[in-house]
C-alpha positions as CSV (number, residue, x, y, z in Angstrom):
1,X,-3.6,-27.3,0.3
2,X,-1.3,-25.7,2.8
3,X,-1.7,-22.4,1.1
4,X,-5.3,-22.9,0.4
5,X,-6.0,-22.9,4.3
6,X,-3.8,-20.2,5.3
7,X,-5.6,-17.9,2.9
8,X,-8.7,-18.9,3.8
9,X,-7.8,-18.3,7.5
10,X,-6.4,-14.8,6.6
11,X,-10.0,-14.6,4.9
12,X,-11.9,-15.8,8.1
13,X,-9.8,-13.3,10.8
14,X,-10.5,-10.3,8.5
15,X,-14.4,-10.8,8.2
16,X,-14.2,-11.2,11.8
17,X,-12.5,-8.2,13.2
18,X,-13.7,-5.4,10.4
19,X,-16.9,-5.4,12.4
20,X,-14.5,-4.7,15.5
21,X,-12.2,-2.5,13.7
22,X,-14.3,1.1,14.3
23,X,-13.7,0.5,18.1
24,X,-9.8,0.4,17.7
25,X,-9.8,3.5,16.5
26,X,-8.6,5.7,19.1
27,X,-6.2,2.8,20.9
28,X,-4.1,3.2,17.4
29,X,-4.4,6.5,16.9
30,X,-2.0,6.7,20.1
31,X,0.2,4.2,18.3
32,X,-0.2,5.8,14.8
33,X,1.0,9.4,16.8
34,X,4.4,7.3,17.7
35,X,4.8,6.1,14.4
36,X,4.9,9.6,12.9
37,X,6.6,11.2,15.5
38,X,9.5,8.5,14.6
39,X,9.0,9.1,10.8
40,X,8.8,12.9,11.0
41,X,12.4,12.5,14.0
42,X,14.1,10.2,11.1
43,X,13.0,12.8,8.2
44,X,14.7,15.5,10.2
45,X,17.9,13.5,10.6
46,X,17.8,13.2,6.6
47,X,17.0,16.9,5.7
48,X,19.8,18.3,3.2
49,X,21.4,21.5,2.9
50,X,19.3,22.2,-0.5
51,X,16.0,21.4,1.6
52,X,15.2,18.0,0.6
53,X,14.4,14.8,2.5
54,X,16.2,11.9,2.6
55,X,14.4,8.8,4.1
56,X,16.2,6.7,6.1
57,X,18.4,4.1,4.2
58,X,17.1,0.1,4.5
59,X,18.9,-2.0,7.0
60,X,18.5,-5.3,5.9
61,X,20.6,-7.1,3.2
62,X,18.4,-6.5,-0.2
63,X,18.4,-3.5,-2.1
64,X,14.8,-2.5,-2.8
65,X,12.4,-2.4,-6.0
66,X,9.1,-1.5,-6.4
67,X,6.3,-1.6,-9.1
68,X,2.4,-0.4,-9.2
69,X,-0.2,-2.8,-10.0
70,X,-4.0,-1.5,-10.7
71,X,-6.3,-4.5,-10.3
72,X,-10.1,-4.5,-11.3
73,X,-12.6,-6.7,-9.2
74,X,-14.8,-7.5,-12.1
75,X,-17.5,-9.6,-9.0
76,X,-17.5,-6.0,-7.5
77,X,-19.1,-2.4,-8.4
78,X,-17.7,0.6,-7.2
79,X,-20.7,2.1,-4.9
80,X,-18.9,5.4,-4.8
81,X,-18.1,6.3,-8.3
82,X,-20.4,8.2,-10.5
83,X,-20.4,6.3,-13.2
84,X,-23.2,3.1,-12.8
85,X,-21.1,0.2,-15.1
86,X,-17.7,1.1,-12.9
87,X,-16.2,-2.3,-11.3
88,X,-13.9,-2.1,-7.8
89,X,-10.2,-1.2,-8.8
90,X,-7.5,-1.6,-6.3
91,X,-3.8,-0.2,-6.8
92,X,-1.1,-2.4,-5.0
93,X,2.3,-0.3,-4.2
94,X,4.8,-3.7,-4.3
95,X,7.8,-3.5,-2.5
96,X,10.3,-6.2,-2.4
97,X,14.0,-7.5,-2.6
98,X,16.4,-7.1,-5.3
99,X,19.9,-7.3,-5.9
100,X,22.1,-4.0,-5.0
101,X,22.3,-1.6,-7.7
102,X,24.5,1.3,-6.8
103,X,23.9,3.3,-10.1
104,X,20.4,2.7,-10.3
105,X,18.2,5.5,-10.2
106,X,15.9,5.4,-7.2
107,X,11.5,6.4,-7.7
108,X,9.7,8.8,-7.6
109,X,8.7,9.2,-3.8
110,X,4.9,9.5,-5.4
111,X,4.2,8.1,-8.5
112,X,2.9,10.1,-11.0
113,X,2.8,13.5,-9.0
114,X,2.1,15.4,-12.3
115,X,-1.1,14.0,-12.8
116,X,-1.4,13.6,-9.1
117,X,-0.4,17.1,-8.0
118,X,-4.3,18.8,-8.1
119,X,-5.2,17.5,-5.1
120,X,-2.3,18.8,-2.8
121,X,-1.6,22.4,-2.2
122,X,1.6,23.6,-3.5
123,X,3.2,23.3,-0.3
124,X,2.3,19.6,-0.1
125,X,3.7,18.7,-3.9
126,X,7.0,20.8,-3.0
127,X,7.8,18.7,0.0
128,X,6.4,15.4,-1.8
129,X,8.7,16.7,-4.4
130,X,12.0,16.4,-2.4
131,X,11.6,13.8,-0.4
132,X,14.0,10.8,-1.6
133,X,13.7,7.2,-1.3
134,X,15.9,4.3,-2.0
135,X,13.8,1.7,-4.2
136,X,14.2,0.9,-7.7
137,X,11.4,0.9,-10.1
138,X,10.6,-2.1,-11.6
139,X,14.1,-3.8,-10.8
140,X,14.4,-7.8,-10.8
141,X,13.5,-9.9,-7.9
142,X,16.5,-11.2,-6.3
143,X,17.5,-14.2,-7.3
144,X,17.7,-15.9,-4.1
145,X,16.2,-16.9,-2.1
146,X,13.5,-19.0,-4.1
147,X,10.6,-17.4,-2.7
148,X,9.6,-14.4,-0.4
149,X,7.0,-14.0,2.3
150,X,4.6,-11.6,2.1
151,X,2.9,-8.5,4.0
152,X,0.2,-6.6,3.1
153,X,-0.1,-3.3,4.4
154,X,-3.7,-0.9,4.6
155,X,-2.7,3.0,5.3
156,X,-4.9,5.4,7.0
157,X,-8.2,6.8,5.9
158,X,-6.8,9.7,3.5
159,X,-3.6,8.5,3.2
160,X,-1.5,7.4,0.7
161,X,1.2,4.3,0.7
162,X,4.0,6.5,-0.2
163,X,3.7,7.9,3.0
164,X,4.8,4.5,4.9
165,X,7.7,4.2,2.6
166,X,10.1,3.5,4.9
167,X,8.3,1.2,7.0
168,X,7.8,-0.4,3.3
169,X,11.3,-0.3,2.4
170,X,12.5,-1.5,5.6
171,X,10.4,-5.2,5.4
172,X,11.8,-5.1,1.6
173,X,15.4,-5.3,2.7
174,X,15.0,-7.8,5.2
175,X,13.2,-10.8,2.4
176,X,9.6,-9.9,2.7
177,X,7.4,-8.9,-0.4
178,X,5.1,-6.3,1.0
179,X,2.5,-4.9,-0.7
180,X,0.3,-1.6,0.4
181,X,-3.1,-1.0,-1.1
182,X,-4.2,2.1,-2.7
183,X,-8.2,1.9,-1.6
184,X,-9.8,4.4,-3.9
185,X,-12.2,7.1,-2.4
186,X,-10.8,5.7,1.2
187,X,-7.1,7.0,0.2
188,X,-6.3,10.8,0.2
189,X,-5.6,10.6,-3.6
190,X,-5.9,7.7,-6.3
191,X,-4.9,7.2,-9.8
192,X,-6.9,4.9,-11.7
193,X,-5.5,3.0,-14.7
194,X,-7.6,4.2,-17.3
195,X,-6.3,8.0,-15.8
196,X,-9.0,9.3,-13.9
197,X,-7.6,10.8,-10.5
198,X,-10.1,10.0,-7.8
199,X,-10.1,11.7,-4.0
200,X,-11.7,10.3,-0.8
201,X,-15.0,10.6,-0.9
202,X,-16.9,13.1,1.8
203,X,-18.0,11.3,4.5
204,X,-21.4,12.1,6.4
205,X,-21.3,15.0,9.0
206,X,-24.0,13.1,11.7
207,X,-22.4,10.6,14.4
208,X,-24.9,7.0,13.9
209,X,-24.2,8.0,9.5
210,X,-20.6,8.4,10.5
211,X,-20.2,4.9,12.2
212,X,-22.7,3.0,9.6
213,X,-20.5,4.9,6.4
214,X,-17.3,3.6,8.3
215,X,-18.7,-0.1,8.8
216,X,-19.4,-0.1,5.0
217,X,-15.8,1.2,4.0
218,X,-14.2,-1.4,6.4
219,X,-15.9,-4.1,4.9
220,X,-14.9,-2.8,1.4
221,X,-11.1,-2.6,2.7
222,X,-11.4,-6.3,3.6
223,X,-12.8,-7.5,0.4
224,X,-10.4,-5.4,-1.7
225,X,-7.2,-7.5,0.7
226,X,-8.7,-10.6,-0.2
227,X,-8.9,-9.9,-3.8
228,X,-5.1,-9.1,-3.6
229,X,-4.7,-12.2,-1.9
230,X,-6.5,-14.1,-4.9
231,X,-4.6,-11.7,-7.6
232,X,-1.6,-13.0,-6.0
233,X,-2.6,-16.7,-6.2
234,X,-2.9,-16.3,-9.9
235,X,0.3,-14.8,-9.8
236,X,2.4,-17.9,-8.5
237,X,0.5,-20.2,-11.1
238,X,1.6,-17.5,-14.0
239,X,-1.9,-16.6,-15.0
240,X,-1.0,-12.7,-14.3
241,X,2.3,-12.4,-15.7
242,X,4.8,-10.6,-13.7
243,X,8.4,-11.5,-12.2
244,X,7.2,-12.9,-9.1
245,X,5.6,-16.3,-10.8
246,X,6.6,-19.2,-8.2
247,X,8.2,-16.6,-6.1
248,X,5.6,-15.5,-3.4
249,X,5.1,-17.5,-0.5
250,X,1.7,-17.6,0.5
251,X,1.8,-19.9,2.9
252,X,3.7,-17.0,4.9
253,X,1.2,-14.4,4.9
254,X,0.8,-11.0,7.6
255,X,-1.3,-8.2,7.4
256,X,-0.6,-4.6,9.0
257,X,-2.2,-1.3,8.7
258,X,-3.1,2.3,10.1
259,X,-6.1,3.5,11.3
């Protein structure tokens, strides 16, 4: 019951503040600026002699994994894809705690760049390219302890979640399970699971279209969290099978983004 309520809660507080969320805009894009100047300062500090970016390393006591999950919202159509019968899919980026692995080979900064690639210059894939993080695909949870709380993280409007790896990273080594969504035509660049590659979609040019297309896509941002919240529900009673069955801790739930 106790997790029942603080989901519904979480539900209540999003509804509330995505009409309220297109007047934030400019109060965190002075935040979002500090953010990336400390990103692009700590990049700098991890540049290597051959060119290549290093991010910097976790602090907290658990190595790293991370997987990619592609969820379809079969209650939901997709408005902006051109194809009529297409349902709402949402990719989660999950990062979380494992035990240390020195040998282990670290991902892919961005997941399946080759397919991705098109929709970068070549400038863009190069430096994508050589930037290197420190989680493990698809390692095991950590055995201890029993369960993990969890974060869910929205990027920016044309963004992408590999770009807020270290932030990612960083909640992963200190216990949390945090997972950032991949909100097709929203996000810069998308891969779909049946292959298709979708970009964001072009939004109107006029101010009042602006504003009304950015209401809309806020709204579909908060239904797409709350469908990870329930994806994640039917995780911890095993009826999506992963490694986290009985791990998550939903009764322990934040929500961060950038706008």
């Amino acid at each position: 019951m106790r997790t029942h309520s603080s989901m519904a809660s979480i539900r209540r507080r999003l509804e509330r503040r995505s009409v309220l969320r297109w007047r934030m805009t400019r109060g965190l894009w002075g935040i979002a600026s500090l953010l990336l100047l400390w990103t692009c300062s700590a990049w700098t500090q991890g540049v290597s002699n051959t060119g290549g970016l290093t991010l910097p390393a976790p602090t907290g006591p658990f190595a790293v994994g991370r997987t990619i999950f592609h969820w379809t919202d079969p209650t939901r159509p997709e408005s902006l894809s051109r194809r009529p019968n297409d349902k709402r899919e949402v990719v989660v980026w999950l990062w979380y705690p494992v035990a240390p692995e020195p040998q282990a080979k670290t991902a892919p900064y961005v997941d399946r760049l080759d397919l991705l690639g098109p929709a970068f210059s070549k400038a863009d894939v190069q430096l994508l390219q050589s930037v290197q993080a420190h989680s493990v695909t698809n390692a095991a949870p950590a055995a201890s302890p029993s369960m993990f709380p969890v974060v869910l993280f929205s990027p920016g409007a044309e963004s992408i979640p590999a770009l807020y790896t270290s932030f990612c990273e960083e909640l992963a080594s200190r216990g949390y399970v945090v997972a950032a969504l991949d909100h097709p035509y929203d996000d810069a660049v998308v891969l779909l699971s049946d292959g298709r590659v979708v970009e964001a979609a072009k939004m109107p040019s006029e101010g009042r279209e602006v504003l009304s297309y950015e209401r809309k896509r806020v709204t579909v941002r908060v239904r797409d969290v709350a469908f990870v919240l329930d994806q994640f529900t039917r995780i911890g009673k095993g009826e999506i099978q992963t490694p986290f069955e009985g791990r998550l801790d939903l009764a322990h739930v934040g929500i961060f983004g950038h706008s």
